[in-house]
C-alpha positions in Angstrom: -6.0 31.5 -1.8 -4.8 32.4 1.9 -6.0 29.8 4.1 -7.0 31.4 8.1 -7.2 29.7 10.8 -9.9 30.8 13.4 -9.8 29.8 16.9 -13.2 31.9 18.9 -15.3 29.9 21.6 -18.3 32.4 20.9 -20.7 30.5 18.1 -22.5 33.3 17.1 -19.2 35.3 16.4 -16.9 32.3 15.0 -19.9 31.5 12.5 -20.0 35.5 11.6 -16.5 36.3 10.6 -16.1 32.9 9.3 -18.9 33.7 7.0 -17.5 37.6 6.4 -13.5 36.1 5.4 -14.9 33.7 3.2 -17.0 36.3 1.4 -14.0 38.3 0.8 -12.1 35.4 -0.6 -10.2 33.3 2.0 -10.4 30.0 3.1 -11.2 29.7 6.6 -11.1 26.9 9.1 -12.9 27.6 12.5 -12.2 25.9 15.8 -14.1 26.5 19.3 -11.1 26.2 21.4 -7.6 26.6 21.2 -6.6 22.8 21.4 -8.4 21.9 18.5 -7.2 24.9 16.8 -3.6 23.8 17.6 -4.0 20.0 16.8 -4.9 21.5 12.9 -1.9 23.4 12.7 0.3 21.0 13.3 -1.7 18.8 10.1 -1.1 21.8 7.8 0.2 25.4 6.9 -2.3 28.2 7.7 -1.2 31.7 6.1 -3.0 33.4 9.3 -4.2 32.5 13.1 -6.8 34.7 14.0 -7.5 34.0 17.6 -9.7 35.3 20.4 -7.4 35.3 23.4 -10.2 34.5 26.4 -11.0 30.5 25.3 -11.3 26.9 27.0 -8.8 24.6 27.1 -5.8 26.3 25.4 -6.1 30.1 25.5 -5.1 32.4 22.1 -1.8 33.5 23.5 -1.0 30.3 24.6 -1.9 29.1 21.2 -0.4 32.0 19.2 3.3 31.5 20.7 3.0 27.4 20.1 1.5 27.9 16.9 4.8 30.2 15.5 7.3 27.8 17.0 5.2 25.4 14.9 5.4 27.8 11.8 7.9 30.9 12.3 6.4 32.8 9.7 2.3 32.1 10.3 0.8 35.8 10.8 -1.2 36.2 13.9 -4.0 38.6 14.8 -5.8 38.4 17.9 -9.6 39.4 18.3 -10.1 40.5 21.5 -12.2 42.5 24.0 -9.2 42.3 26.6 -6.4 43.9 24.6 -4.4 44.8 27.5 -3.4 41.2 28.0 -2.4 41.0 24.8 -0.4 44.2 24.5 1.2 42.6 28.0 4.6 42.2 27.4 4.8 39.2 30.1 1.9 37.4 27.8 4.6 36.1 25.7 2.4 37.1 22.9 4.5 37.0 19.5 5.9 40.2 18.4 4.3 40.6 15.3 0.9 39.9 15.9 -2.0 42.5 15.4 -4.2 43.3 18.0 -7.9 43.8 17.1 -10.0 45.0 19.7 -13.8 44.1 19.8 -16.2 45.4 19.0 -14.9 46.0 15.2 -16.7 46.4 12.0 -16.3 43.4 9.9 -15.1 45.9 6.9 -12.3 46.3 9.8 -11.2 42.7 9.9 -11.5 42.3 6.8 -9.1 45.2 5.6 -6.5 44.2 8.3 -6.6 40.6 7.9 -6.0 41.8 3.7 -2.9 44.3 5.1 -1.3 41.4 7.2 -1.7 39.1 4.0 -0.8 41.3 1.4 2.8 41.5 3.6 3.5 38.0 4.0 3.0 38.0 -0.2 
């Protein structure tokens, strides 16, 4: 089973897609900020980061670029409503990572987060 890290400050939202990746079969860890987020990765292997990028403390490109020197081949996807940072090439954002803009469907996520899993198989 592919094990996801999520990292979004937003209750409602971490709780939803939480709820929505687990239903389609992955195991999912949810943090509120960054920090926290980063402080699990360095305990154990994730297969994914999914990340908002606006959060306290440590913000999702900040985590996403410690989290691959942590782990060079952890897959990153960003959830975001400010894609244009992300897309930024100055963000220092990894290279790989998939950008999904809000609002999405969770069908969406779902289907992507399964595409970026399927190629790390």
């Amino acid at each position: 089973m592919s094990k996801i890290l999520l990292a979004e400050d937003d209750n409602d939202m971490r709780r939803f897609l939480a709820k929505a990746l687990e239903k389609a079969g992955y195991e999912v860890t949810a943090y509120d900020n960054g920090g926290s987020a980063y402080e699990r990765l360095r305990e154990e292997p994730f297969s994914l980061l999914l990340t908002d990028i606006v959060m306290p403390e440590m913000d999702g490109i900040e985590l996403a670029r410690r989290a691959t020197e942590l782990d060079p081949d952890l897959k990153v996807m960003f959830i975001t409503g400010f894609a244009a940072v992300a897309l930024n090439p100055d963000s220092k954002a990894p290279k790989d990572a998939k950008i999904l803009s809000k609002p999405f469907h969770l069908r969406e996520l779902v289907e992507e987060v399964g595409k970026m899993l399927k190629d790390a198989a």
